[in-house]
C-alpha positions, -999 to 999 in steps of 0.1 A, spaced: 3 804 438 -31 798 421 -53 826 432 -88 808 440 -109 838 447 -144 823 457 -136 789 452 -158 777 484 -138 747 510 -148 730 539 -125 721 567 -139 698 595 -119 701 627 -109 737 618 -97 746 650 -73 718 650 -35 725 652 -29 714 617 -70 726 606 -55 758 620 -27 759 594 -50 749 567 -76 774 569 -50 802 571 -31 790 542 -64 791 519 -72 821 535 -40 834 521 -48 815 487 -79 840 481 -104 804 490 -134 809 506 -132 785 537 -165 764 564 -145 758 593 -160 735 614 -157 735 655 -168 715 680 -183 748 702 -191 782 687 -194 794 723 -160 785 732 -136 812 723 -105 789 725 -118 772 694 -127 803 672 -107 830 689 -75 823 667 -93 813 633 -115 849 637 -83 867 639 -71 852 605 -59 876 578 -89 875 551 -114 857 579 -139 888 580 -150 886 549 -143 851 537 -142 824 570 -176 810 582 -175 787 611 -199 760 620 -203 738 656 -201 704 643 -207 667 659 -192 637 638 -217 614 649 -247 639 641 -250 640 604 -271 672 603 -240 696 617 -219 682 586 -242 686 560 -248 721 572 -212 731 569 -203 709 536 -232 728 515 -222 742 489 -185 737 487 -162 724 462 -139 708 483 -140 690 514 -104 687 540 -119 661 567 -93 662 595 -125 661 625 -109 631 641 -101 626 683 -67 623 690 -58 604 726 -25 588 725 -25 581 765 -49 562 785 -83 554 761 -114 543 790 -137 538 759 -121 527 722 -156 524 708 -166 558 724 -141 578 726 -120 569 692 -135 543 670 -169 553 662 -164 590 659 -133 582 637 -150 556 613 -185 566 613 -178 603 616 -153 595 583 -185 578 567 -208 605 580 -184 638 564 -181 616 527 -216 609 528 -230 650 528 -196 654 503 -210 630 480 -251 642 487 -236 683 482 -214 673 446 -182 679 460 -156 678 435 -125 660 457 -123 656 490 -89 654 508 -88 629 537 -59 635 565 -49 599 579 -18 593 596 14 578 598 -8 557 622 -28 541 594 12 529 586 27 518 615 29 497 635 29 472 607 50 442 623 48 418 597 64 445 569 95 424 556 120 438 575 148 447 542 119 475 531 115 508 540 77 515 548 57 531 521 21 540 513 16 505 505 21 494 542 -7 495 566 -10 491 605 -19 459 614 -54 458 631 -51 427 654 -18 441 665 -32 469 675 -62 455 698 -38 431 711 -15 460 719 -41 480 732 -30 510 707 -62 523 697 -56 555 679 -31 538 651 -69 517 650 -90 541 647 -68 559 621 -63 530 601 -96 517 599 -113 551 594 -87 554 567 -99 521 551 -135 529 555 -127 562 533 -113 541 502 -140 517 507 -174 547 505 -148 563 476 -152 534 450 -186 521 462 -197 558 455 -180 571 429 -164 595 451 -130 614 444 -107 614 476 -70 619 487 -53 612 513 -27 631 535 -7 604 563 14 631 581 40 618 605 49 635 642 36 673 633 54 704 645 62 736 644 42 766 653 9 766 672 -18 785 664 -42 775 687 -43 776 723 -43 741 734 -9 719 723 -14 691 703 -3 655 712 32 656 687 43 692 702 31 670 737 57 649 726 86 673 721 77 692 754 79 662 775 111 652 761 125 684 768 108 678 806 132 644 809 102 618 795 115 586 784 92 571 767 104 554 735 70 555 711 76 522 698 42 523 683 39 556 669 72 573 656 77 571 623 95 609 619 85 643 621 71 667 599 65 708 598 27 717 604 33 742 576 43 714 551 12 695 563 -7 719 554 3 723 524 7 690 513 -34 689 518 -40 720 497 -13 707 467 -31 672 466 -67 691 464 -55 713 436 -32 688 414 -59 667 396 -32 639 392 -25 630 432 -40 599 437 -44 575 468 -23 574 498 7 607 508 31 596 534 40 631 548 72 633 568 104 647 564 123 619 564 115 581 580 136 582 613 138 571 645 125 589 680 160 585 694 177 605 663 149 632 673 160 633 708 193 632 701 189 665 673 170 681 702 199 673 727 225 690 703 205 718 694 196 730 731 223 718 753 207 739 779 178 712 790 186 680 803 170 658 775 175 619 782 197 596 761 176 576 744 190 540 725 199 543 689 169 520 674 142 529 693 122 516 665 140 483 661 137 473 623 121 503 611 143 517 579 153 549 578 153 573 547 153 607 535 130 603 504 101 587 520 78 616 511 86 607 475 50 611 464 45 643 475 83 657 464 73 647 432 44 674 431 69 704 446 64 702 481 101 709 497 103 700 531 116 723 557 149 696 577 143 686 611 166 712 626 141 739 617 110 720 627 127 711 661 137 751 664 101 765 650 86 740 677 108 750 710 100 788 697 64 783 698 67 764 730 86 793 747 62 822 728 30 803 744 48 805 776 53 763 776 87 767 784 111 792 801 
């Protein structure tokens, strides 16, 4: 592993379930790392990064807003690198797109690339989604979904799915600043993330796997696109900042499957909890394949099988005390 002693990073959204991950792996890497929270008071945000192997002497956390540009340029000065993963998360009820998703998404995106380009960052690694992919209803059906597919936008209003919108669009907004300004960015789309938790709060994709294992039905037919260890998200981010020749677009997910073979791996791996039956295709029309990552195998990552991510996950959700 390269040994980046001094090498300064920022990471918006530090605090983050995969920002967790990220900051500890270039921690671990020797980096110097600007981890940016929404509340230095709050000790559920900067608890767990403090604690950090390395986070004494090289982790310096900053409260940032999205929409108020001073907070990011504040906490992008003087790095190299930029990991912009600052981005709300609601998959239930949304009261407010505009507020509560769209404009801290797109113009928070905007906003981060801005004081990246005004500090001379060298590269800065976007993570997107498997949102900014799905749902993409007009993909031809005999193709398996790739980097080259994106969520369809009028879908999603008329759906009422706004996160898959705000991803996508803030996604598009990224490649759009990138070649007006000259700028160097990557992108990460990670799939349904899980594994171990760092922070205290769950995430909405270990959400997922805990209400599944409390009888939920729900079917995703929106969202699922296949799951994916935090720990190879993380990585993924940190191999596409450091290998000059990643370009454009990372579909990050162990394989591309469907939220009833999840269920049912869960169901056969823990007998014990009652987990609902869930139909075969509950993403009717979506392909399935092992090598969808193919980008991203090709520069060494190795990605831990869905067994382990479903047993790292219902570990961590028994060790927080989430499950009994």
């Amino acid at each position: 592993m390269a040994n980046k002693q001094g090498e300064v990073v920022c990471v918006t959204g530090g605090s983050g379930y995969i920002g967790g991950w990220i900051v500890q792996l270039l921690l671990r890497r020797g980096y110097t790392v600007h981890a940016t929270v929404k509340d230095l008071a709050d000790e559920r945000e900067t608890k767990h990064l403090k604690a950090m192997e390395g986070a004494e002497s090289r982790l310096r956390l900053f409260q940032m807003d999205l929409l108020n540009y001073g907070s990011i340029v504040a906490a992008v000065a003087g790095s190299a690198g930029v990991f912009h993963l600052a981005s709300p998360c609601i998959v239930d009820e949304v009261r407010d797109p505009e507020g509560e998703l769209l404009d801290p998404a797109i113009k928070g995106t905007i906003n981060v690339l801005t004081a990246a380009k005004e500090s001379g960052v060298r590269r800065v690694v976007v993570t997107s989604s498997i949102s900014a992919i799905v749902p993409s209803p007009n993909w031809p059906s005999d193709v398996v979904k790739n980097e080259d597919c994106w969520a369809d936008e009028d879908y999603c209003r008329n759906k009422g799915v706004w996160y898959p919108l705000s991803k996508t669009m803030a996604e598009k907004a990224a490649w759009k600043f990138a070649e007006e300004n000259g700028l160097d960015i990557v992108v990460v789309n990670p799939g349904t993330v899980m594994g171990p938790i760092i922070p205290p709060a769950l995430n909405a994709s270990m959400l997922m796997i805990l209400r599944l294992i409390q009888g939920c039905t729900e079917e995703y037919a929106d969202f699922f696109m296949g799951s994916v260890h935090v720990k190879d998200v993380a990585l993924a981010h940190i191999l596409v900042y450091e290998n000059k020749s990643a370009t454009g677009r990372h579909l990050c997910v162990e394989a591309i499957s469907h939220y009833g073979d999840f269920a049912a791996k869960v169901a056969q791996l823990y007998p014990e909890y009652n987990i609902p039956t869930l139909p075969k295709d509950t993403q009717p029309g979506l392909l399935r394949t092992k090598n969808a990552a193919k980008k991203l195998i090709d520069l060494g990552l190795e990605f831990i099988p869905m067994e382990q991510i479903i047993k790292d996950s219902v570990d961590s959700l028994r060790s927080k005390g989430y499950l009994s």
